[in-house]
Structures are given as structure tokens and as C-alpha cells.
KOLKOLGU-529602 format. One line per field, with one value per atom (N, C-alpha, C, CB): y, z, x; residue number from 0; atom name. Coordinates in Angstrom, 1 decimal. Each point is the difference from the previous one (the first is absolute). Glycine has a CB too. Layout:
BEGIN
py: [Y,...]
pz: [Z,...]
px: [X,...]
resi: [NUM,...]
name: [CA,...]
end
This chain:
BEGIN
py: [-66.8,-0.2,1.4,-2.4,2.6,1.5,-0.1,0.9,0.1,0.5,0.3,0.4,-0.6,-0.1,1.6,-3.0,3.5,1.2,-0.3,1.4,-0.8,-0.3,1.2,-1.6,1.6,1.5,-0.4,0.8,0.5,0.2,0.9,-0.5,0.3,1.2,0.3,-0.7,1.6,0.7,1.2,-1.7,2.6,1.1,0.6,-0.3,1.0,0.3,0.9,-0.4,0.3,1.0,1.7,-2.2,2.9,1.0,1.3,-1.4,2.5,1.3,0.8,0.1,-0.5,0.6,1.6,-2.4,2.5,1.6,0.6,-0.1,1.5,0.8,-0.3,-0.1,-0.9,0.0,1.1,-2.3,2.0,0.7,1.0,-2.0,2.9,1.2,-0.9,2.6,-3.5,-0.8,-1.5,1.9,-2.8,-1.5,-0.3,-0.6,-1.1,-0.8,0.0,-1.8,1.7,-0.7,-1.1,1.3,-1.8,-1.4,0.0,-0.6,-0.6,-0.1,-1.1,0.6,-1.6,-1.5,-1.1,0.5,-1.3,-0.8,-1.4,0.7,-1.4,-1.1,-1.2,1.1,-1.1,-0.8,-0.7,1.3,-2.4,-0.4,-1.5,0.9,-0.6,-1.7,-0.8,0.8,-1.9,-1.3,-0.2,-1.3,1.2,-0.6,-1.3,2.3,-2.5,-1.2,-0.4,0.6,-1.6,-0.3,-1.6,1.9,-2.0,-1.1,-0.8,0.8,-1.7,0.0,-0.3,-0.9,-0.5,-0.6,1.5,-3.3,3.7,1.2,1.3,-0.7,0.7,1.3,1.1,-0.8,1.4,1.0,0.0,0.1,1.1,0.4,1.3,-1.1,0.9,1.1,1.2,-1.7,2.9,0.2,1.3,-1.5,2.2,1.9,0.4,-0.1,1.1,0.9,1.3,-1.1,2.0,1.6,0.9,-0.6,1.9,1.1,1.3,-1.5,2.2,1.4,1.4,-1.7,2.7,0.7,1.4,-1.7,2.9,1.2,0.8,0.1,0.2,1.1,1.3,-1.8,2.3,1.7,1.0,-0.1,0.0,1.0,-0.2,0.0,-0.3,0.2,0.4,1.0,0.3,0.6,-1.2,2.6,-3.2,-0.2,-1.5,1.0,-1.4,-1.2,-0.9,1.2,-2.1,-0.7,-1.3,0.5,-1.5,-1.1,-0.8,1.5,-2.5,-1.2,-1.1,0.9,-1.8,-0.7,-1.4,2.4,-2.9,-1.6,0.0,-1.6,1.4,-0.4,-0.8,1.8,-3.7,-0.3,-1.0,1.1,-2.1,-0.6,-1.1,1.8,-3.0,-1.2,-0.8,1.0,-0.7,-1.1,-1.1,1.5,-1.3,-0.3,-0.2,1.3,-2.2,-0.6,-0.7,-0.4,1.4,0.0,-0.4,1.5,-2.9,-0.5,1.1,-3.2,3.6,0.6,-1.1,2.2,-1.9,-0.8,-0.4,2.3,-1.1,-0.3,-0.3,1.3,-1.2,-0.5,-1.3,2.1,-2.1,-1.4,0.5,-1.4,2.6,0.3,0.8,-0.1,-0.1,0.8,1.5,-2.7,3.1,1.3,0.6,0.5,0.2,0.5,1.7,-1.9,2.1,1.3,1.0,-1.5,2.7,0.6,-0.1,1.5,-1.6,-0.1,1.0,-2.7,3.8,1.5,-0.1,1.9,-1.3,-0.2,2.0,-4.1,4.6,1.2,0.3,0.3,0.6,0.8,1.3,-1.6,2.4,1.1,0.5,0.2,0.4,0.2,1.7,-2.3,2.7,1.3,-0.1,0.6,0.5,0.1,1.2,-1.3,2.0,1.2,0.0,1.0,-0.4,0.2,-0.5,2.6,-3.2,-1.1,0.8,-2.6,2.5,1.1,-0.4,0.7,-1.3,-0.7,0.0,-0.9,1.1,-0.2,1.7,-3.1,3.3,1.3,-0.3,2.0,-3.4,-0.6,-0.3,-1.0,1.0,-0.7,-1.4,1.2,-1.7,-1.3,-0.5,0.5,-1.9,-0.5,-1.3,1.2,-1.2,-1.1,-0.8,-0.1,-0.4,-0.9,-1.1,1.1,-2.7,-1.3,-0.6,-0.2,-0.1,-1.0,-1.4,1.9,-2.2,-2.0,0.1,-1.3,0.1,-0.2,-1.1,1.4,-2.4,-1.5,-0.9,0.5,-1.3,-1.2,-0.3,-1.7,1.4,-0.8,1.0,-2.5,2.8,0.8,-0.6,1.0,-1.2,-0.5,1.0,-2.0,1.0,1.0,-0.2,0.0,0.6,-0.8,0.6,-1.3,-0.1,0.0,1.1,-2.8,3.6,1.3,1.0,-1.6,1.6,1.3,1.1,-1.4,2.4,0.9,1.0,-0.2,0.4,1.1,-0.6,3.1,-2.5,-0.7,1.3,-1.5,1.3,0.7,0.5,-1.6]
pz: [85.9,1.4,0.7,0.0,0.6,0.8,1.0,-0.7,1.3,1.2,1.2,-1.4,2.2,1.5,0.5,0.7,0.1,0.4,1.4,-1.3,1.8,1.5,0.4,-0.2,1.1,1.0,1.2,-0.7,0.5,1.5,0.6,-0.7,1.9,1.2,0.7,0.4,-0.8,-0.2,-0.3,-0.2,0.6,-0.3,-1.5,1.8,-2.2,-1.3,-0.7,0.5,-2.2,-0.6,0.3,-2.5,2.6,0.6,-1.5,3.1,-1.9,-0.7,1.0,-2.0,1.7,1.5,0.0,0.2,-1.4,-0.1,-1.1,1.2,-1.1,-1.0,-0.2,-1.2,1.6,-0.1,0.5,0.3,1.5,0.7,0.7,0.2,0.4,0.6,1.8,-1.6,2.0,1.1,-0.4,2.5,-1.6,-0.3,-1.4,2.1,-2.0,-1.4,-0.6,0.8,-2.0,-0.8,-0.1,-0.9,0.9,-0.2,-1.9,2.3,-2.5,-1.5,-0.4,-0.3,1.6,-0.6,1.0,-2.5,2.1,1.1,-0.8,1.6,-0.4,-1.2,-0.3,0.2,-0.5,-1.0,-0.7,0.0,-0.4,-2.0,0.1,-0.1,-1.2,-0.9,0.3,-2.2,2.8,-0.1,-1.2,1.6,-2.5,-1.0,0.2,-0.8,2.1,-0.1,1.9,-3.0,2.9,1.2,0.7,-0.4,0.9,0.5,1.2,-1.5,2.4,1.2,0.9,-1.0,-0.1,1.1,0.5,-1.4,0.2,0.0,0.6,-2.2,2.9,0.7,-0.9,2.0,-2.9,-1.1,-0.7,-0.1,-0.5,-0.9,-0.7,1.4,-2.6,-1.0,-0.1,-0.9,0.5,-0.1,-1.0,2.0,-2.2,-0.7,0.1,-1.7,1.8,0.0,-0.5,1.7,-2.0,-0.4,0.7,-2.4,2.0,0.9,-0.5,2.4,-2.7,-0.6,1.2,-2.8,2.5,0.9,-1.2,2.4,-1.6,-1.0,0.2,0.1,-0.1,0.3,-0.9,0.7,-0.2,-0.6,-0.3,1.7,-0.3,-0.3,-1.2,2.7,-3.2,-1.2,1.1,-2.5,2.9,0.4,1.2,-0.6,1.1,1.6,-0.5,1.9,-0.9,0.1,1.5,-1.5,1.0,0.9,0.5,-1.6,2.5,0.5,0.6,0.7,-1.4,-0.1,0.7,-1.8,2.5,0.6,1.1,-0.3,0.6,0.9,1.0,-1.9,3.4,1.0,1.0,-0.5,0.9,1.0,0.4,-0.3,1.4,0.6,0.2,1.0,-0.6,0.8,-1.2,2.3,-3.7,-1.0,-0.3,-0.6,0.3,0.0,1.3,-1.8,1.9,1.2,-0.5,1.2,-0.9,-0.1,0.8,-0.9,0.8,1.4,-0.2,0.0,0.8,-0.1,0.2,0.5,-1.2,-0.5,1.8,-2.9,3.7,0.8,1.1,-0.9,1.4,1.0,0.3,-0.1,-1.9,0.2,0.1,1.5,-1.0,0.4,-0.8,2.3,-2.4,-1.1,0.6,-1.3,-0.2,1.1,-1.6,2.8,-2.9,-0.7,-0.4,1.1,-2.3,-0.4,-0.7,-0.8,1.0,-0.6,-1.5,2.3,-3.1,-1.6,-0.2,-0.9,0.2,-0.8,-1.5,2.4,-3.2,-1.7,-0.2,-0.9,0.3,-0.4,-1.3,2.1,-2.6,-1.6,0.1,-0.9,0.0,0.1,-1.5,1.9,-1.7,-1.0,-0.5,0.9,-2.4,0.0,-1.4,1.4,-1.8,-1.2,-0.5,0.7,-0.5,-0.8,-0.8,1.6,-2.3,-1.6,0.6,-1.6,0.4,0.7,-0.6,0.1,0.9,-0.3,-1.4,2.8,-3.2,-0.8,-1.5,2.2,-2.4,-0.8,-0.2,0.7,0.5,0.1,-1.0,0.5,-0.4,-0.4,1.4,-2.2,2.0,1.5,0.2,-0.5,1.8,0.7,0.0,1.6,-2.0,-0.1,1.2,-2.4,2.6,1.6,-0.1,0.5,0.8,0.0,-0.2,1.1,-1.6,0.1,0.5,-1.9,3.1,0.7,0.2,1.2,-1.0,0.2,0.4,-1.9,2.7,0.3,-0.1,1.3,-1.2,-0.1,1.0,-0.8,0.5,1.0,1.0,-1.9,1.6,1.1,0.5,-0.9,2.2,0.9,0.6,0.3,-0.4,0.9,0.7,-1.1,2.5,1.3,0.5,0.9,-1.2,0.8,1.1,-1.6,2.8,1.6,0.3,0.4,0.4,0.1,-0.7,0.4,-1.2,-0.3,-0.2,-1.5,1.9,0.6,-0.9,2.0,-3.3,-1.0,-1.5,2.1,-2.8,-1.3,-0.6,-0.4,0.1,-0.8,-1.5,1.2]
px: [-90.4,-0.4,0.0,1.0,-2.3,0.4,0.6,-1.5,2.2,0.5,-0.6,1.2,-0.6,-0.8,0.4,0.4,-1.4,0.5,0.7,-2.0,2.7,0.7,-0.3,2.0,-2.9,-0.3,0.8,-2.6,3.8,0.8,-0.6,2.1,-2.0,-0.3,1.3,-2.4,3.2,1.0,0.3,0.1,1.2,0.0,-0.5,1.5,-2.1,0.0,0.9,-1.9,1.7,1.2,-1.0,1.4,-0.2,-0.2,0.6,0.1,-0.6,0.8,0.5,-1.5,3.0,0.8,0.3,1.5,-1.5,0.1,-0.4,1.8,-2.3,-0.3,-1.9,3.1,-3.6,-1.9,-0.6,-0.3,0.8,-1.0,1.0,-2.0,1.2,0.9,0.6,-2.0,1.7,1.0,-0.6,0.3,0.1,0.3,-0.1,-0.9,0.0,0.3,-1.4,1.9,-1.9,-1.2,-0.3,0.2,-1.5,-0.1,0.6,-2.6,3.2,-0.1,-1.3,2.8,-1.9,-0.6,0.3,0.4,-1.4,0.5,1.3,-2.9,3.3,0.7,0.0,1.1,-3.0,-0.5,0.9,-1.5,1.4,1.0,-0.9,3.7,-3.1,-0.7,0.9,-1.2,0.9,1.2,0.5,-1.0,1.8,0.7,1.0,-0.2,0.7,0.8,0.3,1.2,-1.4,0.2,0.7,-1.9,2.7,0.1,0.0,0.5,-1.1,-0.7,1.3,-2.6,3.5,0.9,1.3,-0.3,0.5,1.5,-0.4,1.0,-2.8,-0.2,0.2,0.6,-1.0,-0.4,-1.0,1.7,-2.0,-0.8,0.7,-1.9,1.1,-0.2,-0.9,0.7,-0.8,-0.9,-0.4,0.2,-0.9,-0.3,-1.2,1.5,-1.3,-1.3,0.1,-0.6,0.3,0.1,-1.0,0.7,-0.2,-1.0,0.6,-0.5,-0.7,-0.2,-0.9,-0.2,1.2,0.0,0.2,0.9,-1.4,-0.6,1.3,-2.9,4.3,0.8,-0.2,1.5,-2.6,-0.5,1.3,-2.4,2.4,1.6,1.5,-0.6,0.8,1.1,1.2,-1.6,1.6,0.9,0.7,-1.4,0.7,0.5,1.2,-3.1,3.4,0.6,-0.6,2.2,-2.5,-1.0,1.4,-3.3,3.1,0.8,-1.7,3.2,-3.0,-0.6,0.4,-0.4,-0.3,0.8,-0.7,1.5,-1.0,-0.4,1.0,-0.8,0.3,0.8,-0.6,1.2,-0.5,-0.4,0.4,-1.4,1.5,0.9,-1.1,2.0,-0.9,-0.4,-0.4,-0.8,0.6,0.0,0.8,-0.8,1.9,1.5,0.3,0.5,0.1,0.9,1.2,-1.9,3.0,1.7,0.7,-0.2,0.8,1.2,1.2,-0.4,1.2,0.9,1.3,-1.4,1.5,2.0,0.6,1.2,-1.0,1.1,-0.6,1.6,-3.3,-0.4,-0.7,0.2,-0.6,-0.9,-1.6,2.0,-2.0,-1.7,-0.3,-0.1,-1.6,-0.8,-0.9,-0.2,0.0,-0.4,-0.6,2.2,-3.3,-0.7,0.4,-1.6,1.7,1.1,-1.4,3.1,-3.2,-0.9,0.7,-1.0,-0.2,0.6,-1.1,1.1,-0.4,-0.7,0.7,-0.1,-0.9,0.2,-0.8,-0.7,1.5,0.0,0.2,0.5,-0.9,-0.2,0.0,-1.3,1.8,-0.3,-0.6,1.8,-3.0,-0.8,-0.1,-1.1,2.0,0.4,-0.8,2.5,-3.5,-0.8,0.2,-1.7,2.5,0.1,1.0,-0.8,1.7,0.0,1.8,-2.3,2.5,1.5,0.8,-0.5,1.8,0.9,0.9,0.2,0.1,0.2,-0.5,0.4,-1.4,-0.8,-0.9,0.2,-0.1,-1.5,-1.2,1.7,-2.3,-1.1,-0.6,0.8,-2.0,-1.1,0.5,-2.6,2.7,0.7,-1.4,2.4,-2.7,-0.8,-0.3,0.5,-1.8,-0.2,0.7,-2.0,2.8,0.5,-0.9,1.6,-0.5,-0.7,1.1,-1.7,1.4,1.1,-0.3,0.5,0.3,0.7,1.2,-0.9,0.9,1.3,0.4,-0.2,1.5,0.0,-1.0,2.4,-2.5,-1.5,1.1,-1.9,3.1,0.7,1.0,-0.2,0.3,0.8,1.1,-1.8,3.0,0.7,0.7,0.0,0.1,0.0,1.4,-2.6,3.9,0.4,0.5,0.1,-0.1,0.1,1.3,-1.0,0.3,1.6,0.2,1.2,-2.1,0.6,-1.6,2.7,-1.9,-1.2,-1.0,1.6,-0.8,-1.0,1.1,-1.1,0.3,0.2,1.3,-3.0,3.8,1.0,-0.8,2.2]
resi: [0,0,0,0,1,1,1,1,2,2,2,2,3,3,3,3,4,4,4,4,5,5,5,5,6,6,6,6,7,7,7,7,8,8,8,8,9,9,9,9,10,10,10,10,11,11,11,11,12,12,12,12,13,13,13,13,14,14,14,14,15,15,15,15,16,16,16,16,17,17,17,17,18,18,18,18,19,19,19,19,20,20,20,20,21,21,21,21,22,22,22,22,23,23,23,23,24,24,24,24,25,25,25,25,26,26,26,26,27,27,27,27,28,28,28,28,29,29,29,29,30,30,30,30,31,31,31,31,32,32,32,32,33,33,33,33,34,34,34,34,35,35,35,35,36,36,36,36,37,37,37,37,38,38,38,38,39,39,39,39,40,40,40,40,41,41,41,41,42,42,42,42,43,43,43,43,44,44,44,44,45,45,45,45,46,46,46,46,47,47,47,47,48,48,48,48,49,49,49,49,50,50,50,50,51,51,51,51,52,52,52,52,53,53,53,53,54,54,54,54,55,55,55,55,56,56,56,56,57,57,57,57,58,58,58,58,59,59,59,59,60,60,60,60,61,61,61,61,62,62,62,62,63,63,63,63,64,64,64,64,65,65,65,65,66,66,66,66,67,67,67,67,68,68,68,68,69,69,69,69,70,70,70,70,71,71,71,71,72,72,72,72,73,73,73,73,74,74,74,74,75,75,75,75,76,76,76,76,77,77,77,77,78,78,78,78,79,79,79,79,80,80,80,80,81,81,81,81,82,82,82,82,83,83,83,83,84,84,84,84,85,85,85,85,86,86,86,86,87,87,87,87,88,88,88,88,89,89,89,89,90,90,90,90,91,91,91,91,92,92,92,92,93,93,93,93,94,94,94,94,95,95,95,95,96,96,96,96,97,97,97,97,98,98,98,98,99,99,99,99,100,100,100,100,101,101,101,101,102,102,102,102,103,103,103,103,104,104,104,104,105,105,105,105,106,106,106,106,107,107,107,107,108,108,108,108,109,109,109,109,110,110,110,110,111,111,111,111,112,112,112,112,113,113,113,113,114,114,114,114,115,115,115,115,116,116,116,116,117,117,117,117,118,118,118,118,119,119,119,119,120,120,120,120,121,121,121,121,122,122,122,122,123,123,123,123,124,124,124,124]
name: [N,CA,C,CB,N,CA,C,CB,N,CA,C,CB,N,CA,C,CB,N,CA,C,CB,N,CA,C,CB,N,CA,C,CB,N,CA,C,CB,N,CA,C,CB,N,CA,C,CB,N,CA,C,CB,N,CA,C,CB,N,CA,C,CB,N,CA,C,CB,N,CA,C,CB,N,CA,C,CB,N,CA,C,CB,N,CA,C,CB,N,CA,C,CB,N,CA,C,CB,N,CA,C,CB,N,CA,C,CB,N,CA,C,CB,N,CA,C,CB,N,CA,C,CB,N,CA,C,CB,N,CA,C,CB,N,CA,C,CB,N,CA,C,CB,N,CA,C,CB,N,CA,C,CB,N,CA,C,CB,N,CA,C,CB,N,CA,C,CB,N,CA,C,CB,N,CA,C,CB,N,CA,C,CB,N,CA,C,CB,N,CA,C,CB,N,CA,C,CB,N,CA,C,CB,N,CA,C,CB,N,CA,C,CB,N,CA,C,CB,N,CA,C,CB,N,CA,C,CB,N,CA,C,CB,N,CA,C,CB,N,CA,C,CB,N,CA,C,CB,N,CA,C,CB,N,CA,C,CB,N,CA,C,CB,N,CA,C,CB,N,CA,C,CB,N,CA,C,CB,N,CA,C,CB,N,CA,C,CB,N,CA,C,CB,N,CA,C,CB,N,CA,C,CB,N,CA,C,CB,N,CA,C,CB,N,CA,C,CB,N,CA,C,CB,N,CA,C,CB,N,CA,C,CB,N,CA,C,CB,N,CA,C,CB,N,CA,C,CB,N,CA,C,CB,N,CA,C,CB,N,CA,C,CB,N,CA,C,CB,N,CA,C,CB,N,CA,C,CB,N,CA,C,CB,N,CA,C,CB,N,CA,C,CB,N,CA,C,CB,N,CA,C,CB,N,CA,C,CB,N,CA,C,CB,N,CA,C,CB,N,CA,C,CB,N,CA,C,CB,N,CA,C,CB,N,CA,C,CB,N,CA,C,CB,N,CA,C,CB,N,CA,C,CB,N,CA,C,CB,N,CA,C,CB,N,CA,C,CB,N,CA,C,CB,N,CA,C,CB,N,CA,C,CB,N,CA,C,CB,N,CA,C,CB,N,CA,C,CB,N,CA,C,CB,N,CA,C,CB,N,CA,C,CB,N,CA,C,CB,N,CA,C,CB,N,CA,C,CB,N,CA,C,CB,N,CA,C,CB,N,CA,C,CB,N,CA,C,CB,N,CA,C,CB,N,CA,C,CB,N,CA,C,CB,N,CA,C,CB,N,CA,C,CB,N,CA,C,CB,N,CA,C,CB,N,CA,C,CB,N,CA,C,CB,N,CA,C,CB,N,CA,C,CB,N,CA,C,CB,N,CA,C,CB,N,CA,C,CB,N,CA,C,CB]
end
């Protein structure tokens, strides 16, 4: 069965640092293929990928997604909801790993499908 494309119109993934000499780069937009969804529990699944040219070796670039009002979070002690900016960041280093002093090779990222959030607490340890 193929997959459905879901075109968001939404912030796109970006390149927060190290592309251009001030602001962001476009990377991408954030497109994804539905993979799972369910109507009554309000979710979906989904993926997509995207390739970008980092010429420079030398540099260290920060990659990244930021944007609000998707998510809607009650807070614990008021009862009321309120929309939290959610940003997802990478840092993308291609030059020769200290470790190894072999070439660091492109990243391939993933992360887990399911996120849990939980209410109160403010950055991830």
C-alpha cells in the first residue's frame, strides 16, 4: 500500500549555523509520508528524509526545527492549556573525528516515533 504524502505548511528544517554568513538556510520543508495513523486517539505517524551538500569539512554546522502551536499541553497546577515552542537540533561535525583521526562520515539520523512529554518539566536531562 503506498503512502500518502502530508504537505505541512510550517516552519521548515533549517540550517541554524555555519551555511550562510547571517540567518538560516532553507533545508526542507516538513513534508513526511503517513505511516500510521489513528483518527479516534488524535495521532499520526510519520518520515521523510532530506539531503543537503555540507562542502566545508572544516566547519560545524547546527541543524534544526523550531515551532509552536502544534502541541497543546494542559499544565498540571492550572488546568489550562497553552502551546510550547518545540525545537529539535543536531549538530553536524564532518571533519576528521578526534578519536579515530579518520573522516566522520554523514550523519543518518532517527529518532524514536513516540515522544513522551512529560507535563512540567522543562528540557530534557
Amino acid at each position: 500500500q503506498a503512502q500518502s504524502l502530508v504537505s505541512v505548511n510550517e516552519d521548515p528544517w533549517e540550517c541554524i549555523s555555519g551555511c550562510a554568513t547571517s540567518g538560516t538556510t532553507f533545508l526542507a520543508s516538513q513534508d513526511y509520508y503517513c505511516t500510521e495513523f489513528n483518527v479516534g486517539q488524535n495521532w499520526a505517524k510519520g518520515d521523510n528524509e532530506f539531503w543537503h551538500d555540507f562542502r566545508d569539512t572544516e566547519k560545524t554546522y547546527i541543524v534544526g526545527y523550531s515551532s509552536c502551536c502544534w502541541l497543546q499541553i494542559q499544565k498540571q497546577d492550572t488546568g489550562l492549556f497553552h502551546n510550547p515552542l518545540i525545537a529539535m537540533q543536531i549538530t553536524v561535525a564532518l571533519g576528521l573525528r578526534s578519536d579515530t583521526g579518520q573522516a566522520n562520515f554523514p550523519p543518518a539520523v532517527g529518532f524514536q516515533t513516540t515522544i513522551l512529554v512529560i507535563n512540567g518539566c522543562l528540557a530534557a536531562n
